[in-house]
C-alpha positions, 0 to 999 in steps of 0.5 A: 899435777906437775908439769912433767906429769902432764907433759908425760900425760901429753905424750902419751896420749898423743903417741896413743892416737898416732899408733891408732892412726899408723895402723890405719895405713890404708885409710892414710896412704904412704906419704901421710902414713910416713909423716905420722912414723916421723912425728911417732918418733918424735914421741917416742923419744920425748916418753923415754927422756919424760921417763929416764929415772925408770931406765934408772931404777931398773936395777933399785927395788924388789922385783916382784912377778908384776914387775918383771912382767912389766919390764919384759914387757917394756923391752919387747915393746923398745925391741919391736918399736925399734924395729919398725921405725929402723925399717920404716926409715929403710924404706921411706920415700919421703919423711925420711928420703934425704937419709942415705939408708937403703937395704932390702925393701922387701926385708924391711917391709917384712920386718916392718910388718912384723915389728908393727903387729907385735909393737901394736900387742906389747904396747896395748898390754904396756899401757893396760898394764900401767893403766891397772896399776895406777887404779891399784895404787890410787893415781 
């Protein structure tokens, strides 16, 4: 394997756990459940810059049912991610407390909710959708 697939493996793997981990704000509390967010954003800027060529392609190629099926996916998976991490940051008390944002905190906890509950489905059937494919075409 070359490294940038490894690190991609790497990433992955680990915003895997964390997004496990964040839906288990019960067991984690706020302060640690606010730490893994941040790390979880970190991650998720490091898979997008690991997989900048795809947002590149977008436009090559034929777009087959699955392939649409795919990118429509990747986006409502962006969309719901960034909302919870947008309203996350809103409503932070500690990770992110230094940034002047503030709004409606029951807004961004509704939003939040929303945003994570949906992030949770579209990444589950990103990753099974990517998951299938490698074993069809023998990665």
């Amino acid at each position: 394997m070359k490294p940038r697939q490894i690190a991609r493996v790497f990433v992955d793997l680990l915003m895997t756990l964390l997004l496990l981990l964040l839906m288990a704000y019960m067991l984690t509390e706020q302060e640690a459940h606010e730490w893994l967010g941040a790390g979880m954003l970190v991650l998720f800027i490091a898979h997008h810059i690991l997989n900048a060529a795809w947002f590149k392609n977008l436009g090559r190629g034929k777009y087959t049912p699955f392939r649409i099926l795919q990118t429509v996916l990747a986006f409502l998976a962006l969309q719901s991610m960034l909302g919870s991490m947008v309203s996350g940051i809103m409503m932070s008390r500690y990770a992110f407390d230094f940034l002047p944002v503030r709004g409606s905190i029951s807004l961004a906890r509704m939003l939040h909710m929303l945003c994570s509950y949906w992030a949770f489905i579209f990444l589950s059937a990103h990753i099974g959708l990517h998951r299938s494919e490698e074993r069809r075409v023998g990665k």
